[in-house]
C-alpha positions in Angstrom: 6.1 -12.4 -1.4 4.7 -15.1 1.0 3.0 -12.7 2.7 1.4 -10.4 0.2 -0.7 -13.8 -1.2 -2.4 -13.4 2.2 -3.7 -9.8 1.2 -6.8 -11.6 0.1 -7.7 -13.9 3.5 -11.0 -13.8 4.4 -10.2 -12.1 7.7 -9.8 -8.6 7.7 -7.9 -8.3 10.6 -5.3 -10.6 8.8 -5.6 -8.3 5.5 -4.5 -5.2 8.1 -1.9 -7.0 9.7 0.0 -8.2 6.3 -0.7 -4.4 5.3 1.5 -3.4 9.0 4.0 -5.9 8.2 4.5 -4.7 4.4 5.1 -1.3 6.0 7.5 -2.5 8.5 9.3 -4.0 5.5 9.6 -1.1 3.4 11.3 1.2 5.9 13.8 -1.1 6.8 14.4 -3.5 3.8 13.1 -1.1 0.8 15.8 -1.7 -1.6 15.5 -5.3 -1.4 12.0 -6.0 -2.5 10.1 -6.0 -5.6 8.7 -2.5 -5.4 6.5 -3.0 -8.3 4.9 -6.6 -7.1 4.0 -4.8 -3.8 2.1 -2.2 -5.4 0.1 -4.3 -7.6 -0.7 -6.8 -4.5 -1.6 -3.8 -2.0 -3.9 -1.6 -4.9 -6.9 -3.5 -4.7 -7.2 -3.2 -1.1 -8.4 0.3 -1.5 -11.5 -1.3 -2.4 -11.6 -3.5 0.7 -15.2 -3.2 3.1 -13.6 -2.3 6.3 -12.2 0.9 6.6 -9.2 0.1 8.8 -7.7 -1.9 5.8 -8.6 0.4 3.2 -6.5 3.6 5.2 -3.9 1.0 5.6 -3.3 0.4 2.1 -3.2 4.2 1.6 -0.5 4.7 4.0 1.6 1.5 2.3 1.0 3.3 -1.2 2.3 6.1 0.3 5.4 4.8 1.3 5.6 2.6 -1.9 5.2 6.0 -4.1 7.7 8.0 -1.7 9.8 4.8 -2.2 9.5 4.8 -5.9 8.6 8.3 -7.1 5.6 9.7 -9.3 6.7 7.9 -12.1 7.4 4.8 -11.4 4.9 4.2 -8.5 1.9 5.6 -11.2 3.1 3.3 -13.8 2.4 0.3 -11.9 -0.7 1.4 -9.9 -3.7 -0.6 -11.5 -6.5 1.7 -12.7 -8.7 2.7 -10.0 -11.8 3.9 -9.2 -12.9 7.4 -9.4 -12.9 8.1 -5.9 -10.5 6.2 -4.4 -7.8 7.4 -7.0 -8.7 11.0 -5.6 -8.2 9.3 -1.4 -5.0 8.1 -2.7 -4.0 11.2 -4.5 -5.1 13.5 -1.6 -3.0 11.4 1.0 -0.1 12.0 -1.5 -0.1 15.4 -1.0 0.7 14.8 2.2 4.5 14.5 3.6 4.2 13.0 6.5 4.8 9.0 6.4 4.6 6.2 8.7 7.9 5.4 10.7 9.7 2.6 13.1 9.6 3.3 16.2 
């Protein structure tokens, strides 16, 4: 929760590392955080001007909606854009998600 109010620091380099560290939460501490909250914090950053934090944000969504399911993870997601609703939709479709290594 501390972290995701960083989401909107003026770096973007900061905005990508909260992103990384959001992911590194989910995978090994998923059942214990506020799903919902992350989603709503992360969704605007597909809107963000540099492209590193905007495919970032697309891979935490993804893990947030293989975390929550269709369902729940669309009923949260703010409304989005035209285009990057489709971005998001077309990583989706795609299994493969981030791991620890």
């Amino acid at each position: 929760s501390a972290l995701l109010g960083n989401l909107s620091h003026e770096s973007w380099r900061v905005r990508e590392e909260i992103l990384v560290l959001t992911m590194q939460g989910l995978l090994a501490f998923e059942p214990r955080l506020n799903l919902d909250a992350i989603v709503c914090a992360v969704a605007p950053l597909l809107d963000d001007e540099k492209t590193k934090v905007k495919l970032t944000a697309i891979e935490s969504l993804a893990l947030l909606h293989a975390a929550m399911g269709a369902d729940r993870f669309f009923s949260v997601l703010p409304t989005l854009d035209g285009q990057v609703l489709r971005l998001l939709e077309v990583r989706l479709t795609q299994p493969q998600l981030p791991t620890l290594n």
